[in-house]
N, C-alpha and C positions, 0 to 999 in steps of 0.2 A: 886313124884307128883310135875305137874311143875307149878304153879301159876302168872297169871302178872298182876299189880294193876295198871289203867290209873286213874292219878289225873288231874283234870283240872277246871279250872274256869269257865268253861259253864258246867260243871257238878255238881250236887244239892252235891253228895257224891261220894266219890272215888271207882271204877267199879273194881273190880277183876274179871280176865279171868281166867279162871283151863284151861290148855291146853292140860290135857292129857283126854277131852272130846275133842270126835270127830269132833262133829259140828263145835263148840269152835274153836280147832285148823285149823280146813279147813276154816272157815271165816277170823280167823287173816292168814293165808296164802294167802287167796285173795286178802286181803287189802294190803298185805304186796308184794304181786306179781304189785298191780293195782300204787302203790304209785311208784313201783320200776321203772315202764311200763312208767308216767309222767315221770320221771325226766329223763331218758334216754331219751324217745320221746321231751322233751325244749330242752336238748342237743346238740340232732341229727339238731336240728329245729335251735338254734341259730348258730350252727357251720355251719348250710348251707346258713345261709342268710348273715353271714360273709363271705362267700365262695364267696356269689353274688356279694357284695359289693367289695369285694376286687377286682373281676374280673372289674366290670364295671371304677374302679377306674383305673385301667391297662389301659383298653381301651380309657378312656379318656386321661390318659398320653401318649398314642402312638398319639393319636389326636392330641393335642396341639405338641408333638415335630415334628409330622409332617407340620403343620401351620407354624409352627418357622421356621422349615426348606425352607418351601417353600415363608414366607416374608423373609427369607434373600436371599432366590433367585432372586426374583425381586429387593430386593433395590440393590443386588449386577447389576444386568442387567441394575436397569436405571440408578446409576451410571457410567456404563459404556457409555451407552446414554448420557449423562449430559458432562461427557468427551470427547465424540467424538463432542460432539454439540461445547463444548468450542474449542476444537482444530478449527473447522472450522471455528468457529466466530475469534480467532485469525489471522486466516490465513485471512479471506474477510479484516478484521482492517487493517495487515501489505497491503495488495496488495489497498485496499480502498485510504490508504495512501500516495502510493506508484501513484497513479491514481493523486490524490489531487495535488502532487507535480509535477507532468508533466504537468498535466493542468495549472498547475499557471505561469509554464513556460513558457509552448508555448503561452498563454494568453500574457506574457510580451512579448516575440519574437515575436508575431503576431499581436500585440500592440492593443488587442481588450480590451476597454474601455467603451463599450455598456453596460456593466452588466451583459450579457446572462452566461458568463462562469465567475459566481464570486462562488469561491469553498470554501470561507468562510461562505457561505446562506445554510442553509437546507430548501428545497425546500419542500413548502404546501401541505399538502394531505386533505382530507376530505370526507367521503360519509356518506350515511344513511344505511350500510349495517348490517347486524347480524352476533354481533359476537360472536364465542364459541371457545372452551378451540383449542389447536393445540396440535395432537399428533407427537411426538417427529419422526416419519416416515417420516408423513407431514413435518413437519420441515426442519427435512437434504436431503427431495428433494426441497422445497423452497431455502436452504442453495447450495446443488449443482449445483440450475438455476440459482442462484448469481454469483454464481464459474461462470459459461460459461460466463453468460455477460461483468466479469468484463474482462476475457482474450481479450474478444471480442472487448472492449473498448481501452482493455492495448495495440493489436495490431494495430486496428485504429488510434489512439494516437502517437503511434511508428512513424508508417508511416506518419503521418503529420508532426511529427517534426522532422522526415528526409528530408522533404519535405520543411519545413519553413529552416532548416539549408542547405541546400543546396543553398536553395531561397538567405539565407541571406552572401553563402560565395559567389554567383554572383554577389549580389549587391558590395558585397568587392572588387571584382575583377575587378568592373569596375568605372574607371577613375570619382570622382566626389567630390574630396574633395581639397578646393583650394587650392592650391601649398604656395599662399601666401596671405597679408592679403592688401596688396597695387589694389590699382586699375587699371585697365588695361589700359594700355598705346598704345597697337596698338594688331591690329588683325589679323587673319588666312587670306590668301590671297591676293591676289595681293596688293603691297602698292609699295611708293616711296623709292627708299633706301636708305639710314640715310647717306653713305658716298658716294657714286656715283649722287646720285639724279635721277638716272633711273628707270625703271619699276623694278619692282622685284618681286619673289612670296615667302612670308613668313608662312614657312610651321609650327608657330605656335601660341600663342600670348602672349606678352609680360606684367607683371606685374611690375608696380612703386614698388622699393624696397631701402633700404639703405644699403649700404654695412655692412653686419653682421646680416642682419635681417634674419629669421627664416624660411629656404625652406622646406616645407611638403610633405611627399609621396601625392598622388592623392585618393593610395588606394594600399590595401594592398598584397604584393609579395614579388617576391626577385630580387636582387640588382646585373643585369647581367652587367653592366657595370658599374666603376669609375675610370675614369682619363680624360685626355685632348683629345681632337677631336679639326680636323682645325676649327678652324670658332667659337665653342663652348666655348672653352676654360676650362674651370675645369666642366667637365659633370656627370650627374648622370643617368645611365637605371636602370629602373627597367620590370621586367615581369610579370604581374599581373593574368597569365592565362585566358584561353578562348581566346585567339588570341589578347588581350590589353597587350599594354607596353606603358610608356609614359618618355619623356627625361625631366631633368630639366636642363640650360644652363647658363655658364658665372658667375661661384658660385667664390666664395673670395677662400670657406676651404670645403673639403669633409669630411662629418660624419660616411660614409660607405662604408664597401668595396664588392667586389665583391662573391655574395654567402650568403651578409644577408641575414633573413628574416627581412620582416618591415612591422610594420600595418601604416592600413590607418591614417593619421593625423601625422604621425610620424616625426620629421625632422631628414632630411639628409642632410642636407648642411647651408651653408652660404653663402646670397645671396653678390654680386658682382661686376667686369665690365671687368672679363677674357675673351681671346679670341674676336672676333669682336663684341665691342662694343663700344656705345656712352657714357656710365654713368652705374650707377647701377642700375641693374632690374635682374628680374627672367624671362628665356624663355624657356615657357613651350610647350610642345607638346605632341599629343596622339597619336598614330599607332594602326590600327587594322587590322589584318594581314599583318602586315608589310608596310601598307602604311598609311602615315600621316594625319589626316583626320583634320575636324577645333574643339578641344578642345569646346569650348563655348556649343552648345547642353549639353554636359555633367555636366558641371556647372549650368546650368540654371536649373538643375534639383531640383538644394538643393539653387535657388537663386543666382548663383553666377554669 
């Protein structure tokens, strides 16, 4: 005989069950089935809501590394944006630069002193327009239109100051820087002649000089003739291209020979009273194409 006693604090007296009554025993089997039934069924229940939970937590970790993944795509891209943009603002800086310095040149070669091309001014802007953010697209096509203009500029540019240096080896080239620093003592054309007293045609004009004073190119070439000619006496040619050559005459000493080159203002000689002359002086003459023409025009150019 199988008996089982439940003692318990909500119970007046302690309950004994006889189990080997029937009823008895089929009632504590149902409790004992119905108790079993809860705790497998919280089980079942909390193992699947963990199930859930862990699953949704997955998915949100696929979420976030994908996010991650795709913010370091973009910083990686505008990065790359941010670099190409720097490259090109480099490149507009060096060539910008590069602009700045040929303008200030040819400004001084061109001797423009107006203000208009002062490259040290950045130049006023102003409007009342709206403005918003600039996408980096926008940008290195704004940055590209830059590019053209400045080539645009850089070859314009070019071409002026091949244009001004050209300008300025003419001006070199032609006869107009005084030979000497005396004053002119007799001129191009017909005069009296110093030792006959007759008519005579003097093919150039003579500068007051002391023996040793300082005989200057006219302008700058090179040096086709040095030594004595009749009449001349210690002479100097030079060839100054574009069809001018000009003679300096009656020198003391020659500074140069035949095949220098010499800039304009340069001296070549020492003036003198060699060859047919009266005293010392410098006798200058111009040629352009070959034939003697009257010096003076070309001096009076710069005053002289």
């Amino acid at each position: 005989m199988l008996n089982v006693i439940i003692v318990s604090k909500f119970l007046r007296a302690p309950q004994k069950l006889a189990l080997h009554e029937p009823k008895v025993a089929a009632s504590a089997a149902a409790v004992a089935i119905a108790i079993l039934g809860l705790s497998f069924g919280a089980g079942f229940a909390a193992r699947g809501a963990n199930g859930a939970a862990k699953s949704e937590i997955a998915q949100l970790r696929s979420d976030l590394g994908t996010q991650q993944a795709a913010l370091k795509e973009a910083r990686e891209n505008a990065q790359i944006e941010i670099n190409a943009i720097a490259a090109r603002v480099g490149e507009l800086q060096a060539q910008a630069n590069r602009l700045n310095a040929l303008g200030e040149r040819l400004t001084r070669s061109g001797k423009l002193n107006d203000g208009e091309f002062d490259f040290e001014r950045t130049p006023g802007m102003g409007g009342n327009e709206t403005v918003s953010d600039a996408p980096a697209g926008d940008l290195l096509k704004d940055l590209n239109e830059l590019q053209a203009q400045f080539d645009a500029s850089g070859r314009q540019l070019s071409v002026l100051e091949s244009m001004l240096y050209n300008q300025q080896l003419e001006r070199q080239s032609v006869p107009s820087q005084r030979p000497s620093n005396g004053y002119i003592t007799s001129g191009f054309g017909t005069r009296s002649d110093p030792f006959s007293g007759g008519r005579a045609h003097h093919l150039g004009i003579d500068f007051d000089a002391n023996t040793g004073d300082p005989v200057r190119s006219a302008a700058g070439g090179v040096v086709s003739y040095a030594g004595v000619k009749t009449g001349y006496g210690n002479v100097v040619e030079i060839d100054h291209g574009n069809g001018y050559s000009t003679l300096y005459g009656h020198n003391s000493r020659l500074l140069v020979r035949v095949g220098d080159l010499v800039r304009s203002g340069q001296e070549i000689a020492k003036a003198g009273s060699t060859g047919r002359s009266t005293g010392p002086h410098v006798h200058f003459e111009v040629h352009q194409n070959g034939r003697p023409v009257n010096p003076r025009p070309f001096l009076d150019k710069i005053g002289g």
